[in-house]
N, C-alpha and C positions, 0 to 999 in steps of 0.2 A: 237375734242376739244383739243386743247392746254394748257396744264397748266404748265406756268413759278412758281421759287421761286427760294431764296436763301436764304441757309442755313447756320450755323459755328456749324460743327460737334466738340462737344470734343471727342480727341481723349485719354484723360490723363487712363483707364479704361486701354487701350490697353497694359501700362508699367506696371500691376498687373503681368500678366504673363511671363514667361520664355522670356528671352533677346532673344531669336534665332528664337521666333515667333511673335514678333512683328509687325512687318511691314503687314505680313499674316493677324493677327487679327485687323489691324488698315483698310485694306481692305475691310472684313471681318463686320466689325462695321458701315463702311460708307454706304455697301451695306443693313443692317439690319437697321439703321435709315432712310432711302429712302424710303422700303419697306412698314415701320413702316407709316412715314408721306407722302408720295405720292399714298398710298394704289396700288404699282401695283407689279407684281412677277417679273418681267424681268427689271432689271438694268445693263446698258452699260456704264461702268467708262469710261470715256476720258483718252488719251497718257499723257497729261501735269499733270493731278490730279496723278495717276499710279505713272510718273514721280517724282511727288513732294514728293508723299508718301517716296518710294523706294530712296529717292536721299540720305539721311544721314546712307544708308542701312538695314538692316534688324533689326538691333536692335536699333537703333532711328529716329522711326517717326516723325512727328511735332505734337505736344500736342495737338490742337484744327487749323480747318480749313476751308475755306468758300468757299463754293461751288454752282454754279451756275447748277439745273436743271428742266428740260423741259419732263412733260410728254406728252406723243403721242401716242397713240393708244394703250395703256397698256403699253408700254415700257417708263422707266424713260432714258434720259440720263443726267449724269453728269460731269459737266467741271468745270475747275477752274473759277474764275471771271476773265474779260475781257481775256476771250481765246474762242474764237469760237464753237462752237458745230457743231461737223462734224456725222450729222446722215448716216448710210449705203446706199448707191444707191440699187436700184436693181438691176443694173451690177455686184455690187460688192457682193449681195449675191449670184448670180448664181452663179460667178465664185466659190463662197466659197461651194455653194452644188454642184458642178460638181468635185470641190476636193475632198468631202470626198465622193463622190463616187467610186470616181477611187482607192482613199485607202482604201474601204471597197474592191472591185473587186479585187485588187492585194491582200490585205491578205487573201481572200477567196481562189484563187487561191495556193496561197504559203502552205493554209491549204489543200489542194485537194494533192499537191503535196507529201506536209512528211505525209502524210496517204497514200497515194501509196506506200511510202519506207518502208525496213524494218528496223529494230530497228539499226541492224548490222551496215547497210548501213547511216543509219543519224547519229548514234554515229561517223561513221569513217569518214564523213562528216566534221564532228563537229572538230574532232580534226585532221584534215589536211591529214588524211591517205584516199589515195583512192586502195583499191585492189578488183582490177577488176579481172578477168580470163584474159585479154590479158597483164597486167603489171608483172603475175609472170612467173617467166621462168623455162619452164618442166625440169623435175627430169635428163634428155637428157643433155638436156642444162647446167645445172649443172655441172655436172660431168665431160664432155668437157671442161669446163672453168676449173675446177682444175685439170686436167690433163695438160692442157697446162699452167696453172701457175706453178705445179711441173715443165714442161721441160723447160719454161724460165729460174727459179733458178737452173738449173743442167748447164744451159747455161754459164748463169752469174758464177756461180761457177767456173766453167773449164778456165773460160776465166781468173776469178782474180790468177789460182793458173799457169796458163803456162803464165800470166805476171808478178810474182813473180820470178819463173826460168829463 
């Protein structure tokens, strides 16, 4: 069963509250008067309504506004007047639940992952340090390398003071 109507929601309630949540609660109000008067839980605002809401931005909505919606099968949708009502294909919900599947699988995964690490190792992660065992150089290694930086400056030395004589 199909049920058409059109509404002119006010929205004037929505400028009692704080300027920086307006437009939220003018959303907010449109979706609780539908609820209200189409008796159903699941409402799907249209791009152009959103649009029109959000256009003068977040801290001024339009006062009152009319809206064109169509319940179907418990879902209300709503659209502005003479702007088309584009309900969901089933295409396009697969595609939407094969999304969040894949982003549940990938964060499951990323959580499998920093549970295998240890605390050391994600912290040094985190902040760009990677120390492995094969990036530090043995105590050997060391010590060769300032050995021979001492004899390059005894080099350089010698050479600056018998180019001075």
């Amino acid at each position: 069963m199909v049920d058409e109507k059109i509404y002119t929601i006010p929205l004037g309630d929505v400028y009692i509250g704080p300027k920086t949540k307006r437009a939220k609660k003018a959303i907010g109000k449109i979706r609780s008067y539908l609820t209200r008067h189409m008796k159903a839980e699941t409402i799907k605002i249209g791009d152009t309504l959103n649009r029109t809401i959000w256009a003068r931005g977040i801290q001024k909505p339009p006062r009152k506004i009319r809206i064109h919606a169509i319940k179907e099968n418990d879902i209300v949708y709503a659209e502005l007047i003479d702007v088309e009502i584009q309900k969901a294909t089933k295409e396009d919900i697969k595609q939407k639940e094969e999304k969040e599947k894949q982003k549940k699988e990938k964060i499951k995964e990323e959580r499998k992952e920093r549970k295998s690490m240890t605390m050391k190792e994600e912290i040094d992660q985190e902040s760009g340090k990677t120390d492995t065992v094969k990036d530090k150089p043995s105590k050997v290694e060391t010590k060769e390398a300032d050995v021979s930086k001492e004899e390059h400056a005894k080099e350089s030395s010698s050479q600056k003071q018998s180019g001075k004589a």
